[in-house]
C-alpha positions in Angstrom: 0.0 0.0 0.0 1.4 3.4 -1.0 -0.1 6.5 1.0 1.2 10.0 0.9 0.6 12.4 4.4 -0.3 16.4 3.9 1.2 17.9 6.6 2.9 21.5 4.9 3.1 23.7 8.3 4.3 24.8 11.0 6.9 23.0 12.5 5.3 22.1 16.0 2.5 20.4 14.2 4.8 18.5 11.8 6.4 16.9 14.9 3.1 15.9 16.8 1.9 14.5 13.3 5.5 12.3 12.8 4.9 10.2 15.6 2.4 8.4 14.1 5.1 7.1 11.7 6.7 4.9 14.2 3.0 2.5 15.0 1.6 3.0 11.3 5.0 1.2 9.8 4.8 -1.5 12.5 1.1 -2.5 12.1 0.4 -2.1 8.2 3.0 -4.7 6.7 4.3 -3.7 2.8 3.4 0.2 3.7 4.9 3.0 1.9 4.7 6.5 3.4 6.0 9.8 1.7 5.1 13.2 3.3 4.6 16.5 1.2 5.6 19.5 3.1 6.7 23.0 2.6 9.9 23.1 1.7 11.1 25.4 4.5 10.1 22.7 6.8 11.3 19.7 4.8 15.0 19.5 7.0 12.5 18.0 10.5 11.8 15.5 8.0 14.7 14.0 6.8 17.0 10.7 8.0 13.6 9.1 9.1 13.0 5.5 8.2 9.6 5.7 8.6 9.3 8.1 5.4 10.0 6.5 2.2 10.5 10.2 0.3 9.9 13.8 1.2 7.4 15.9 -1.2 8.2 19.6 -1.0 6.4 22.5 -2.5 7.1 26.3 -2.1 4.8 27.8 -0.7 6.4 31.2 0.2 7.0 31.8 -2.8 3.5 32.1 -3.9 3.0 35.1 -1.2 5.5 36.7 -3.6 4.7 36.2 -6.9 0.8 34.7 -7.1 2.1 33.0 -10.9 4.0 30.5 -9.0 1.1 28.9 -7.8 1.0 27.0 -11.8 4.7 25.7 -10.8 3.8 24.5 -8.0 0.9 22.6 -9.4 2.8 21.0 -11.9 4.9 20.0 -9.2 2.1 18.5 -7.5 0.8 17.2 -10.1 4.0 15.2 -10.8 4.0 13.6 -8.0 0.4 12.6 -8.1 2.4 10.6 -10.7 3.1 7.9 -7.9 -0.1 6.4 -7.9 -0.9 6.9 -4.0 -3.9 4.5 -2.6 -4.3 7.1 -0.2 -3.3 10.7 0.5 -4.2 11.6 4.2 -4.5 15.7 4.5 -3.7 15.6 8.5 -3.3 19.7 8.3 -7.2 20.5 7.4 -6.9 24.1 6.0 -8.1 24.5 2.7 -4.5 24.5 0.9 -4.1 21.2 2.1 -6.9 19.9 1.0 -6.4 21.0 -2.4 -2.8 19.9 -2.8 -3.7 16.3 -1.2 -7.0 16.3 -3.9 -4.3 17.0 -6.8 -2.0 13.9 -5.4 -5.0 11.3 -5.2 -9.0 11.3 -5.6 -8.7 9.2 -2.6 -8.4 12.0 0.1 -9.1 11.4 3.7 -9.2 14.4 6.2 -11.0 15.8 9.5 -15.0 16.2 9.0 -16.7 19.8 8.8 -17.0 19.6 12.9 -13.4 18.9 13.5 -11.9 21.1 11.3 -10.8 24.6 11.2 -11.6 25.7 7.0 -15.3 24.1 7.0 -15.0 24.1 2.9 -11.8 21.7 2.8 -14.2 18.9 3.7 -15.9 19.5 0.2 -12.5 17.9 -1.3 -12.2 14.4 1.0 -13.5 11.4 -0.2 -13.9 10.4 3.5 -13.7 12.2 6.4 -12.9 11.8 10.6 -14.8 13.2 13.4 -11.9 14.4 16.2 -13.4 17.3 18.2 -11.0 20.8 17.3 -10.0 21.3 20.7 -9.1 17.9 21.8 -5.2 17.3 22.3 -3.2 17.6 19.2 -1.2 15.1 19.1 -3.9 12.7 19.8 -5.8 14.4 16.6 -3.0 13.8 14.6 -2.6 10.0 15.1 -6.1 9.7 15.1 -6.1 11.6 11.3 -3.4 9.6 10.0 -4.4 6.2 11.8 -7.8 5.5 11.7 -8.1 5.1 7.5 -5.8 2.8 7.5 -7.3 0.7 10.7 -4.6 1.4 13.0 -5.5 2.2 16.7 -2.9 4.3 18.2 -3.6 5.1 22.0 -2.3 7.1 24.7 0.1 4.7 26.2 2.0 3.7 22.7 2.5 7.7 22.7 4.0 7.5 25.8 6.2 5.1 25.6 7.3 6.4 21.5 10.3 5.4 20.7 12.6 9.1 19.5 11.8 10.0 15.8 13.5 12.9 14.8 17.1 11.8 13.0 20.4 13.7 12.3 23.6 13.1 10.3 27.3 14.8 12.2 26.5 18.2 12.0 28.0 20.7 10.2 28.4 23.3 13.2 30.8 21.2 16.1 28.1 21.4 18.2 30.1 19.4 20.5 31.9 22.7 21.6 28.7 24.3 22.8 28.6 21.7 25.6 30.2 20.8 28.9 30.4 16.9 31.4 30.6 18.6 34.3 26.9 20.3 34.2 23.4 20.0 32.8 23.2 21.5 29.8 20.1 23.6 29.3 18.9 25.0 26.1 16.8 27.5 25.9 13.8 28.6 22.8 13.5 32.3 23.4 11.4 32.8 20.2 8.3 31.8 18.3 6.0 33.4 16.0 4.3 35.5 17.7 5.2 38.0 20.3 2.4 37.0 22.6 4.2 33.3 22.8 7.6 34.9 23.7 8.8 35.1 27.7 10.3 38.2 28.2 13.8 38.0 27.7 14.6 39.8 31.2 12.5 36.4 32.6 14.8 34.2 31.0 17.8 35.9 32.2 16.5 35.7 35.8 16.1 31.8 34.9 19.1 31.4 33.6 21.5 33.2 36.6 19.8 31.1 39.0 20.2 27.7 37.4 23.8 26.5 37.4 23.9 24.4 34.5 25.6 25.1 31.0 23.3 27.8 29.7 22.4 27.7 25.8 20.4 29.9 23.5 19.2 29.3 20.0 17.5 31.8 17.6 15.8 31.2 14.3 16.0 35.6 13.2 17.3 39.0 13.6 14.8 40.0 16.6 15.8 36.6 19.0 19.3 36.8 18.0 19.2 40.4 19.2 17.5 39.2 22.7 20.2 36.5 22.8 23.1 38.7 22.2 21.3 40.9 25.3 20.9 38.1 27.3 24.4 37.0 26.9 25.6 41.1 27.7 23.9 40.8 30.8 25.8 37.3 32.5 28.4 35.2 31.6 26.6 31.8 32.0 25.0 31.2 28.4 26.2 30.9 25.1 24.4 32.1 22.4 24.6 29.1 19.2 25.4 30.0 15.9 22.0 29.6 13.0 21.4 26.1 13.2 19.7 24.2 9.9 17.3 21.5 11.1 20.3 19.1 11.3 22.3 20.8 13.7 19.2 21.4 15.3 18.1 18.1 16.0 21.5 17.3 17.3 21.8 20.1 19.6 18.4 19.1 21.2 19.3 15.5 21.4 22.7 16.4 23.0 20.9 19.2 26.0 19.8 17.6 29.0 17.0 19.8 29.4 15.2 22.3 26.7 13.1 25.3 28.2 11.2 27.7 25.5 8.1 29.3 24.2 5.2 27.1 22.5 7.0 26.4 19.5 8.9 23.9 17.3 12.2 23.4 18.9 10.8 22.7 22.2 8.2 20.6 20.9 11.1 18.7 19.2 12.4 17.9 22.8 9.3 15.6 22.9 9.9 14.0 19.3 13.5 13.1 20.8 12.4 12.2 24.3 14.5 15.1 25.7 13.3 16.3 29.4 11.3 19.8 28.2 9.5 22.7 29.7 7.0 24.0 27.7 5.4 28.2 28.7 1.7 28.6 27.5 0.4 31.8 27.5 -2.3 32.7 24.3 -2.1 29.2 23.5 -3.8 26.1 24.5 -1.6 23.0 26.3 -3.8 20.5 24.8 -1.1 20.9 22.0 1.5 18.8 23.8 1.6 15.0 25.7 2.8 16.0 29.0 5.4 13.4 31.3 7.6 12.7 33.6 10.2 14.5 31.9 8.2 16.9 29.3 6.3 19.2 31.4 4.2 23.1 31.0 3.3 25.8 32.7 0.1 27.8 31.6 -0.2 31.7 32.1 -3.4 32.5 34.2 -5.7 33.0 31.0 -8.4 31.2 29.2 -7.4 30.5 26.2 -10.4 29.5 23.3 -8.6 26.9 21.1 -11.2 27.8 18.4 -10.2 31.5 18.4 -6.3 32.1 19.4 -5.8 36.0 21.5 -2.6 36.8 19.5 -3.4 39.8 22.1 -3.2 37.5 25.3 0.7 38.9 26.5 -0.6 36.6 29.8 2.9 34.2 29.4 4.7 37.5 30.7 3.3 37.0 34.4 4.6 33.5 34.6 6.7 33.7 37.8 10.6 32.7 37.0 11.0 30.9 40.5 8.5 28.3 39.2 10.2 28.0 36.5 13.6 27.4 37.7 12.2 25.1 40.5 10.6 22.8 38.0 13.8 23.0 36.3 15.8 21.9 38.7 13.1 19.1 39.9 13.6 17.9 36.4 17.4 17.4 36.4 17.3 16.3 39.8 15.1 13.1 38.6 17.2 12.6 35.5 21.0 12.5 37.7 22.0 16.3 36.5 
């Protein structure tokens, strides 16, 4: 059976989708999985041996220069050319449900109450009822699972094996870190502002923890609030731009990874790193929480059906709970 997953955007959402891979492969024998994806988020894909090829399109582009949306077509198109028994949308917008109907007739996707764009539901062949608000990650599995009669519950989740994969990297990562302490990245950044700690928090975090302090930063703005963090004490380092590689590896080599709701922490989870997660405008039904991948939620309601990108509520997070559940954390893991 050859089936192709629609899963373009963002990067937190790719990585709750992914662990699905890991029970699909084991329980449909002869399977064949490729994954189209925008092409800026193509690199969280790669070295996985669940995924037989990686499908890219450029979707960027098109906010650029609307003609490109015929390249990308014929692109699609093309690799419609593989014959898929089944293309899964597990993204539900109304892009994705046109670029998984150009791939395959046979479209599955989330039914008109489960779904965010009501009118991508015109384009499935089938659909699956998973209420909007319900935990993310168990939406995803469900999405991707259910069509092709694989149950995959909570405890499988649980106990997933890591499935996010890197080659050496191309930055000596290596350098970055220390034996002697916990090494404790941080995720300063995100998309929106309303996600983002303030950076005077983190440094409050980061003086009172005494592990080997790391920063990462994906543009201009968070490298600037690293470089001030780093002005301000001498106990972080501030990484060098990371592709998705050297990302992955950096994660897999930190002991603990404390950021915003976004992709890199969420990756702690797809590697089985020990994580802290801050929620403010966003809901924590987003992540599986554990003994080693925990949040802490800002003092608002948050309406998973209609995001406050005005909800700055993640500012009043106190630091010391923070740093104690940091330090609970690496006491339970030997660090």
């Amino acid at each position: 059976m050859k089936i192709a997953i629609v899963k373009l955007s963002a990067l937190g959402d790719i990585v709750h989708a992914m662990v699905a891979l890991q029970f699909i492969k084991k329980a449909v024998e002869g399977v064949t999985i490729d994954w189209l994806v925008d092409e800026r988020f193509a690199g969280i894909l790669q070295h996985n041996p669940d995924i037989n090829e990686i499908l890219s399109v450029d979707l960027k582009s098109l906010k650029q220069n609307k003609m490109n949306c015929f390249k990308e077509v014929r692109k699609v198109r093309l690799y419609a050319k593989n014959n898929y028994d089944l293309v899964i949308d597990a993204q539900g917008l109304i892009k994705s449900a046109v670029t998984a109907r150009f791939l395959s007739a046979n479209t599955v996707g989330f039914d008109k109450h489960s779904i965010r764009e009501k009118p991508a539901t015109w384009l499935y062949k089938s659909t699956i009822a998973y209420s909007y608000d319900a935990n993310t990650i168990d939406r995803n599995v469900t999405v991707i699972g259910q069509p092709l009669n694989v149950d995959i519950g909570e405890q499988q989740i649980l106990n997933k094996a890591p499935f996010l994969f890197y080659q050496k990297p191309v930055v000596q990562v290596t350098d970055f870190f220390v034996k002697d302490k916990a090494n404790i990245l941080f995720v300063i950044g995100s998309t929106w502002p309303s996600r983002n700690y303030p950076k005077e928090k983190y440094l409050t975090v980061i003086q009172q923890l005494s592990g080997n302090s790391l920063i990462i930063w994906g543009n201009e703005d968070e490298r600037q609030a690293a470089e001030w963090i780093a002005d301000k004490t001498n106990k972080v380092k501030v990484l060098p731009k990371l592709n998705f590689n050297d990302l992955k590896a950096v994660i897999a080599n930190s002991d603990l990874v404390i950021g915003n709701d976004t992709g890199p922490t969420h990756m702690a989870w797809g590697l089985n790193k020990p994580s802290i997660t801050l929620f403010g405008p966003t809901p924590v039904s987003r992540v599986y929480q554990t003994k080693i991948n925990k949040v802490i939620k800002s003092s608002s309601k948050v309406n998973p059906l209609k995001l406050d990108k005005n909800d700055f509520s993640i500012q009043q997070i106190n630091e010391k709970v923070i740093i104690d559940m940091a330090q609970s954390i690496l006491n339970s893991i030997g660090r």
